[in-house]
N, C-alpha and C positions, 0 to 999 in steps of 0.2 A: 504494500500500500504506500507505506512513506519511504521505501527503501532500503533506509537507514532506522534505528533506534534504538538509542543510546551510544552511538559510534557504533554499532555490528548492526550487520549488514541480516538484514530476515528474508528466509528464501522459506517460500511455501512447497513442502514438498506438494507432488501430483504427481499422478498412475493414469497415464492413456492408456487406454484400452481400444484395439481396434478393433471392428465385426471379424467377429470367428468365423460368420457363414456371411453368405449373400443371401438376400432377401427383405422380407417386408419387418417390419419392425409393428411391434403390437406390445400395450403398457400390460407389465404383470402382472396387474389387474384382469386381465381380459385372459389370460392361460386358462381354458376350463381344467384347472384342480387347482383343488383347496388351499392345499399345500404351498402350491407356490403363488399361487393369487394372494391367500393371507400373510403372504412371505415371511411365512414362518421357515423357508431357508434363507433366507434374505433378501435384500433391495436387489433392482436388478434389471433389466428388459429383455420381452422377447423377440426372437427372430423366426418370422414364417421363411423356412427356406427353398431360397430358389434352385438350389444344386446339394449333391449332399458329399460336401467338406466340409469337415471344422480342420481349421490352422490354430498357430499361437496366436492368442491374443494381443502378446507383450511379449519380450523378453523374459526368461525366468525356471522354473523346473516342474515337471511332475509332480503332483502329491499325492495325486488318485487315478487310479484309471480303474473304473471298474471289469471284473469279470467279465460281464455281458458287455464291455465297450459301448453301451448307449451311455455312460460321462464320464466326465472326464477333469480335474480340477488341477486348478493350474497357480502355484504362487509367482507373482513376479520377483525381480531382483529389488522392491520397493518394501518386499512383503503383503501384498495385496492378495489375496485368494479370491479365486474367480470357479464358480461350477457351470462348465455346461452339459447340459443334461436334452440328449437329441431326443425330441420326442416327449410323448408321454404314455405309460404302461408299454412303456419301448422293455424293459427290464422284464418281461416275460417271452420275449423273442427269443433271450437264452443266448445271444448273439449272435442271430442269425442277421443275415443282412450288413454288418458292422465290420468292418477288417481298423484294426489300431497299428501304427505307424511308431507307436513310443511305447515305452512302459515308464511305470512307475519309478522316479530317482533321474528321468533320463532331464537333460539340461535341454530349452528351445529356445531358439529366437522368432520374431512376430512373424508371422506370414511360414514358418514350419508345418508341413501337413502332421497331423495331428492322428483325424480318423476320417473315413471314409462311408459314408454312407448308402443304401438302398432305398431311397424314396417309396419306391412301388411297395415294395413287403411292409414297408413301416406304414402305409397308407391301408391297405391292407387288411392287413396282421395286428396293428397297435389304434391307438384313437387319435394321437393326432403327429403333425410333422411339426407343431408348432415348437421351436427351442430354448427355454428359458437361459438365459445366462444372467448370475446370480452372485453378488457378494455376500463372500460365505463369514467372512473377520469386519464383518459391522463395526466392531469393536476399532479396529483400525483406520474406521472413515469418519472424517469432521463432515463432511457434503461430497454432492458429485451432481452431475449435470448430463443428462443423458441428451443423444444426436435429437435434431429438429427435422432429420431427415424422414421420409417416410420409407424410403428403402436404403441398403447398404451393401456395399460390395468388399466382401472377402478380405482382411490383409491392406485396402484401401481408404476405405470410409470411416472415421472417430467415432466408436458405438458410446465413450462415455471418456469422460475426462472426471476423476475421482482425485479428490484431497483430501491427504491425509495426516493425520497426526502429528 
């Protein structure tokens, strides 16, 4: 704000996060389930996808990949944790339709393929393609400001600009 204060210099930390997927963007309010609509896993926005990539978000490591590779969570080099979760009742496909690109501990930079997706089966087979991506360490965010876009491209597009603590 004022630069300066006290003689030292105040740098606000911030975590960009760029769209994991391409596609339509929809508030997570609007996810049909509970869970993430009440974000009860946390703040967050979704992505209706137009292709089925997720990349990194950010620079940073693995912290989760589930099992069944329908998510995937990611801390950046900031400390920020990020869930994306392709799909929803994707977790009983058992991992069909999913191939993963990383495992868990592996180190990515933004625009890294991540996992690959089957639209068709997850359309399907599951109830929806919609993709929440979700801050999972609330605790580590003062605000954040999610895109004014209505759609977002891959690796490209700013899905959220987060400050933090």
């Amino acid at each position: 704000m004022f630069g300066k204060l006290f003689g030292k210099k105040v740098q606000s930390k911030e975590q960009v996060i760029m769209a994991p997927l391409s596609g339509t963007l929809r508030p997570l309010e609007e996810v049909p389930d509970p869970v993430f609509a009440g974000k009860m896993v946390g703040e967050g926005i979704a992505i209706e996808p137009s292709e089925g990539i997720v990349i990194a978000p950010f620079d940073g490591e693995i912290v989760q990949l589930f099992p069944t590779k329908h998510a995937i969570g990611v801390r950046s080099t900031s400390g920020l944790e990020v869930l994306i979760h392709i799909g929803l009742e994707t977790v009983s496909l058992q991992g069909e339709g999913f191939e993963a690109f990383v495992k868990q501990g592996d180190q990515v930079k933004v625009g890294d393929k991540l996992i690959t997706f089957e639209m068709a089966i997850i359309k399907d087979k599951a109830s929806s393609t919609i993709t929440p991506v979700v801050l999972t360490n609330g605790d580590a965010v003062k605000s954040f400001d999610v895109s004014k876009a209505t759609t977002v491209i891959a690796g490209q597009s700013t899905l959220m600009n987060v400050h933090l603590n």
